[in-house]
N, C-alpha and C positions, 0 to 999 in steps of 0.2 A: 066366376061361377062359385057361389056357394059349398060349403062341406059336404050338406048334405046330398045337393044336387050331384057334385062331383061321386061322392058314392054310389048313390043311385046309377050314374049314369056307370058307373065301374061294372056297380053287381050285373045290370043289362049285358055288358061286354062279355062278362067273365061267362054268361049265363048262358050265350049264343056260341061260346068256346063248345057247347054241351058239357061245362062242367057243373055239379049239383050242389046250388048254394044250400041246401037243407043245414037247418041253424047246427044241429046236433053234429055232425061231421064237422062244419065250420070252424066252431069251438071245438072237438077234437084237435083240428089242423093246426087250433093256435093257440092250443095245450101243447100241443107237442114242439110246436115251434120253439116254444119259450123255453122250453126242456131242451131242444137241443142244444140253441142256442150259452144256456147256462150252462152244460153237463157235456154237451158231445153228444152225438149221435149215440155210437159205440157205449156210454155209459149210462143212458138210456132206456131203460126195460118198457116191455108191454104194460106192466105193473106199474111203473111210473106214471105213465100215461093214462092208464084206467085214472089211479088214486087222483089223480090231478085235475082228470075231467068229471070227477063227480061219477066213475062208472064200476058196476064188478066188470072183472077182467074178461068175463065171457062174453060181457055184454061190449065190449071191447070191438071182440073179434066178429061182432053182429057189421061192423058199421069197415073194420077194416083186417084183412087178411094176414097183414104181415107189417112188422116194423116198418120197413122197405116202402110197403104200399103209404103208410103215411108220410114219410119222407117226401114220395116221389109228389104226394097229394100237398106238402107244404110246399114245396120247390116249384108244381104247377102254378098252384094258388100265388104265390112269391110276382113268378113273370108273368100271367094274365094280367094282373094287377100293373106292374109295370106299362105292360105292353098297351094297357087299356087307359090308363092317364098319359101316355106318347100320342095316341090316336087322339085323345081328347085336344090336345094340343096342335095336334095338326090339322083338327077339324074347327079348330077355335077362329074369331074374326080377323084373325092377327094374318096378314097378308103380307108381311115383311118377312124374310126367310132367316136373316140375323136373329128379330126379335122370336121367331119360333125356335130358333138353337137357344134361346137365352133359356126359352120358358119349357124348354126339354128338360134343360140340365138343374132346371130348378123342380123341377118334377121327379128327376131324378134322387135329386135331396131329401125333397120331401119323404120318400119312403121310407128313409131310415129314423125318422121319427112316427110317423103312423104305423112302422111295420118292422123295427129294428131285427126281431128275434128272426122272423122271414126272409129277412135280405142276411143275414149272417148264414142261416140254412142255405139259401140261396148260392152264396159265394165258399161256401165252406164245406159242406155235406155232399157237395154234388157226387163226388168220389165213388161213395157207396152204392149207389144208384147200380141195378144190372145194366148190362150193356144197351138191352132193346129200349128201358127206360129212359136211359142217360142220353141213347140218341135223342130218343120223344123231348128232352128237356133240352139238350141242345137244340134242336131246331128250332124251338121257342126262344131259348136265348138269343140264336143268330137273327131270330124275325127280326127280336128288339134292338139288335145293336145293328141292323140294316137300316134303320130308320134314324138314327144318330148319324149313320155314316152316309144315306143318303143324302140328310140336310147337311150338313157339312160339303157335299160333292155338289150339292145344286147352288150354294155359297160361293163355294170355288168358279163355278162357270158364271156365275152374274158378276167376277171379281172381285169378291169382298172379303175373301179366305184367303190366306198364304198359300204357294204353290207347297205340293207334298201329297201321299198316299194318304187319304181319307180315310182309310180304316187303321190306320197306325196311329193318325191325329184321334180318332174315336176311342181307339182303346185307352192310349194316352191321357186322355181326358177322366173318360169312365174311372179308367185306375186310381185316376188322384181322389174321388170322388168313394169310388168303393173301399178305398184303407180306411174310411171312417168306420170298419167295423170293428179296427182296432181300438179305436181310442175314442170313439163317440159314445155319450152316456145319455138318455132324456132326462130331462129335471137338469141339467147342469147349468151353469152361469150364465153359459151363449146358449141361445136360441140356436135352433135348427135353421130357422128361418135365416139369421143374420149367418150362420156357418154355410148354408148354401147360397146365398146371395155372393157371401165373398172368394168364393169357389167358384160360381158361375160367370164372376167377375174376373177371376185369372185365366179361367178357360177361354173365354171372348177374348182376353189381351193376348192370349199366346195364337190365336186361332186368326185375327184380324190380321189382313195386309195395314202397313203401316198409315198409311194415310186414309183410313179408314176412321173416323173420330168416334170414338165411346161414344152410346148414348145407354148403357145400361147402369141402373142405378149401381152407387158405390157404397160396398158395405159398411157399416161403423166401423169408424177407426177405436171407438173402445171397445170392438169385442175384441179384439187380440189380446186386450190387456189380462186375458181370463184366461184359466183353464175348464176347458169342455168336461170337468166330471161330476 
């Protein structure tokens, strides 16, 4: 599928979530993203955010109520996103349950290069969040990582996965995947592309029972020779 198509069919998901793609909040959301993500939540001002999105400060408060509320509206925007390229994936022609784990995790990748400053919010900011909110974002998070750990679980019962607890194998996974927010850069040496292929490639080696033979492509052996900045 296409870029654009793939967007499109995002914004559709995101859209039916009833959340409001209106351009103006958008671009708000991923002003502020990129400020968090640079700055911190916490070192962050309204005034930041105005200056950055092109707005006065009051006109600010037209579109959003509280710091907090933008946060919680990057952090939405972050896992719909997410959660709406997993579906994508699970609705795709791809009727092999390994090669839909491949093409999860490579999905998964993908965001940190379409969307680095959002998935750093994502994984970082959550904290902040009130309580009634931070559940609203956890249950969103758990949708997403339900569908990770289900394909992994529906794996395991057609034999093709190592025996072990599939949401430990999930997290396990995710985790090696989500530290790219330390030390992942876009514009650096290695592609995103060739950094998640070779990611989704250890995760299927550790995830496969043994005589299970690789069929997923193998990353360059010269992007390791680089550093990601």
């Amino acid at each position: 599928m296409k870029d654009d198509a793939v967007a499109a069919a995002r914004d559709v998901w995101v859209s039916n979530q009833g959340y409001s793609l209106d351009k103006r909040r958008r671009h708000i959301l991923d002003t502020a993203a990129e400020l968090f993500a640079t700055n911190g939540f916490d070192r962050t001002s309204m005034a930041d955010i105005a200056q950055a999105s092109g707005l006065e400060k009051p006109s600010l408060y037209h579109y959003f109520k509280s710091k907090k509320s933008i946060l919680s509206g990057v952090l939405d925007l972050g896992i719909d996103d997410l959660i709406a390229d997993a579906h994508l994936v699970l609705k795709s022609d791809t009727t092999d349950t390994l090669d839909k784990l491949y093409q999860l995790f490579i999905a998964h990748s993908r965001n940190f290069e379409q969307k680095i400053a959002h998935v750093k919010a994502f994984l970082l900011e959550s904290r902040v969040l009130d309580q009634v909110e931070r559940e609203k974002y956890l249950t969103k998070r758990h949708e997403y990582e339900r569908i990770i750990i289900g394909t992994i679980g529906t794996a395991q019962a057609e034999g093709r996965v190592r025996d072990g607890d599939p949401v430990l194998m999930a997290y396990g996974v995710l985790g090696m995947f989500n530290w790219m927010v330390q030390w992942y850069r876009p514009g650096g040496s290695v592609t995103i592309e060739d950094i998640g292929a070779m990611l989704a490639d250890m995760a299927m080696d550790a995830l496969l029972i043994h005589d299970e033979p690789s069929r997923f492509p193998r990353s360059d052996p010269s992007a390791v020779e680089h550093t990601p900045t």
